[in-house]
C-alpha positions in Angstrom: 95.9 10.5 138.6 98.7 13.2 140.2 99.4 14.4 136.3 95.9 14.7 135.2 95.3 16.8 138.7 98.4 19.4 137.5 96.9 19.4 134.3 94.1 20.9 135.1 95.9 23.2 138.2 97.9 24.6 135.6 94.6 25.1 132.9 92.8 27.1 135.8 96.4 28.9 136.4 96.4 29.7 132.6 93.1 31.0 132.4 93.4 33.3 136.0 96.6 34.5 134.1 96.2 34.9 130.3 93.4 38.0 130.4 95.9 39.6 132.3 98.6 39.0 129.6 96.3 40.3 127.0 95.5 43.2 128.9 99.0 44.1 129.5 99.6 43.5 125.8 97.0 45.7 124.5 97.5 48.0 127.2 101.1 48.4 125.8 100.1 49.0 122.2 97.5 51.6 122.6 99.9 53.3 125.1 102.2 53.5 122.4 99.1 54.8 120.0 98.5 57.4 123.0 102.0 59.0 123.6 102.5 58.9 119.4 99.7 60.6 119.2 100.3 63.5 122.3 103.7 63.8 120.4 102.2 65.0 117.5 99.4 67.5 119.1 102.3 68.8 121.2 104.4 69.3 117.4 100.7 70.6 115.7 100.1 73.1 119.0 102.9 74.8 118.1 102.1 75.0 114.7 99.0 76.8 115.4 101.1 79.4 117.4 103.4 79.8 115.5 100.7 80.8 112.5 98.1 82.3 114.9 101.4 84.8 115.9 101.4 85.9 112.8 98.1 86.2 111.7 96.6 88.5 114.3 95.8 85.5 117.2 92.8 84.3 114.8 91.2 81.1 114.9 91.7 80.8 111.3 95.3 80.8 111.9 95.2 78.6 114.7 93.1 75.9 112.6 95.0 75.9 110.0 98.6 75.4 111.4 96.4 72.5 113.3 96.0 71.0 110.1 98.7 71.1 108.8 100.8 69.8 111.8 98.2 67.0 112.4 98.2 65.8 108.9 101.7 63.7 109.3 99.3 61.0 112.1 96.8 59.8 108.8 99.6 60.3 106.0 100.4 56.1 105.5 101.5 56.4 101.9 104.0 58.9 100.1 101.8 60.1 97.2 99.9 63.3 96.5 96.8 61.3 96.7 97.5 60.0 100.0 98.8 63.6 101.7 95.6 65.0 100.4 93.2 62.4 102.0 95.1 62.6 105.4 95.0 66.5 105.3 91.0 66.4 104.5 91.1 63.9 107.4 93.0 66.3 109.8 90.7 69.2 109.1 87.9 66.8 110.4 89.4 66.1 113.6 89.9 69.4 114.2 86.6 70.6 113.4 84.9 68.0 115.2 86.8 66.9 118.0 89.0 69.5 119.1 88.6 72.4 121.2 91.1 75.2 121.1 91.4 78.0 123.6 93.3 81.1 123.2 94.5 81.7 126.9 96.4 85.2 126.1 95.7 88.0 125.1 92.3 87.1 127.0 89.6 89.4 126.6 90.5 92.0 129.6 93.7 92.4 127.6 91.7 94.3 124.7 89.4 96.1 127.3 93.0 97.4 128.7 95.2 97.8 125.8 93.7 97.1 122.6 93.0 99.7 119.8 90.2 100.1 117.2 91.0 99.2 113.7 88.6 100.1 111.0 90.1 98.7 108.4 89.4 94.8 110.1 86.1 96.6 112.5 87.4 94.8 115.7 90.1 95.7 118.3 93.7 94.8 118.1 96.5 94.9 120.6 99.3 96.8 119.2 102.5 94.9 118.6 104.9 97.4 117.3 107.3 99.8 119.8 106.0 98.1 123.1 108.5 99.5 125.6 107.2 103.3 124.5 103.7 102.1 125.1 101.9 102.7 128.5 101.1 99.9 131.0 103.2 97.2 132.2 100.8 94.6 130.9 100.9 95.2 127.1 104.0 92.7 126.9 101.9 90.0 128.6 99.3 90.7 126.0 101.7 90.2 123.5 102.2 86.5 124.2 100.3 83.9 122.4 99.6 81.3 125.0 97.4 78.2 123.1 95.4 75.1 124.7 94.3 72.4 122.5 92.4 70.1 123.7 91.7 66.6 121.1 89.5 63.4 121.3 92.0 60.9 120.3 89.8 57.7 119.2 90.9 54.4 120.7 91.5 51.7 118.7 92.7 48.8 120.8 89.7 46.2 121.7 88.8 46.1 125.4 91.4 49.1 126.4 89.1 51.2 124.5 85.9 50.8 126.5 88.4 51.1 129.9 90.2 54.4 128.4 86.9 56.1 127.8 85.1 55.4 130.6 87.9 56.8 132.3 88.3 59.5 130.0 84.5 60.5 130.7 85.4 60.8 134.9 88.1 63.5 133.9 85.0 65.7 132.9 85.7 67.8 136.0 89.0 69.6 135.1 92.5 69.5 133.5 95.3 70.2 134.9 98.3 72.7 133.2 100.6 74.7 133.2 98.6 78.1 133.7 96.5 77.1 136.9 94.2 80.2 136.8 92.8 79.5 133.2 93.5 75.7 134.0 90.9 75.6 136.2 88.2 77.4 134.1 89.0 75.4 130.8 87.1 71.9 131.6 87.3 69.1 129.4 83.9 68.5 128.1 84.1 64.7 127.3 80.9 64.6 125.8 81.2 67.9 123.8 84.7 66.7 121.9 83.9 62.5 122.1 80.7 63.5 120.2 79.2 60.8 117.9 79.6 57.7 120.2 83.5 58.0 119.6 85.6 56.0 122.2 88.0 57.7 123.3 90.5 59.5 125.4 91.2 63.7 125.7 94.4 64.6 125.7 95.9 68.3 125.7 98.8 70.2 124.5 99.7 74.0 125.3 102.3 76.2 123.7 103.0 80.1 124.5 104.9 82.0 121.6 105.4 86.0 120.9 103.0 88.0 118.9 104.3 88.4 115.5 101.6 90.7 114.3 98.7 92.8 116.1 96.6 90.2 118.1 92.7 91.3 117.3 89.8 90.2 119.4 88.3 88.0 116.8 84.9 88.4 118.1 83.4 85.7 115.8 85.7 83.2 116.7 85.7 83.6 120.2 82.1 83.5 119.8 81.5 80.4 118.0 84.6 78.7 117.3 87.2 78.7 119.8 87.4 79.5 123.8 88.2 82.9 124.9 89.1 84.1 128.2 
């Protein structure tokens, strides 16, 4: 009578317990999923800089050097094929669940020290012979400073729907490095988790030199990217 009593304490003590296992289990494996992951936006961030530096601060410079250092996290074979699937892939992602926003030069920054160029009808903050130039602002102007923000899909059962839903209560604000834009760049949960996607936002920033003139891009900032 005493063992079939510890049998069943120890069923109930197995059932209390074993969700908890599984949760830590699965909790483990997407967290690995999750810091693999901000590892490679952090290495693809800087990508975009380091094009978007040298093609005038555009957000076709920005995207692609997204691509391309996003396209490594869905390459899972070594052939042509395979590269060129995981780079169409990439360019998804980053056209429909990504949100870039080009912190510096901001907008004032062309108001103060940016230059008409006819040649690309927009205005353009000079890059060349900055310590002859007036105002002690044009060398802040000439730094690239880059937020990406990316709704990384969840793929773990059960964590998922725990992840998002917590994901979804960070709608108010991000916190980074640059607290004054920080706290006008808010993470729009529903706006980059569009489609039903489960999932999580995470965020990567990188600040490099201008290696070119950095021009307004007026139809990026309008459509395509943040400006501030």
């Amino acid at each position: 009578m005493l063992k079939r009593k510890q049998r069943g304490q120890a069923m109930v003590e197995f059932l209390i317990v074993a969700p908890v296992v599984i949760m830590l289990i699965f909790g483990t494996i997407q967290a690995a999923f999750i810091y693999s992951a901000k590892s490679t936006l952090n290495y693809a961030t800087f990508q975009a800089a380091r094009l978007g530096a040298v093609n005038n601060a555009s957000y076709d410079g920005l995207r692609r050097g997204l691509i391309r250092g996003l396209t490594p996290m869905f390459t899972h074979q070594n052939t042509d094929a395979d590269k060129t699937r995981a780079h169409l892939q990439a360019g998804n992602e980053v056209d429909n669940y990504i949100r870039i926003t080009r912190i510096s030069p901001n907008l004032g920054d062309f108001s103060a020290f940016g230059q008409w160029d006819s040649s690309k009808a927009d205005y353009a903050i000079p890059n060349d012979n900055l310590m002859y130039r007036p105002g002690i602002g044009i060398q802040d102007a000439n730094l690239l400073k880059v937020r990406v923000q990316y709704c990384l899909a969840l793929t773990v059962p059960i964590v998922d729907r725990l992840l998002s839903a917590a994901s979804r209560f960070n709608n108010a604000g991000i916190e980074g490095s640059f607290s004054g834009a920080s706290a006008n760049a808010v993470s729009q949960y529903a706006t980059l988790c569009q489609a039903g996607r489960r999932g999580i936002v995470i965020t990567a920033e990188t600040t490099l030199r201008m290696q070119s003139n950095a021009m307004r891009d007026s139809t990026g900032c309008a459509s395509r990217m943040a400006c501030m």
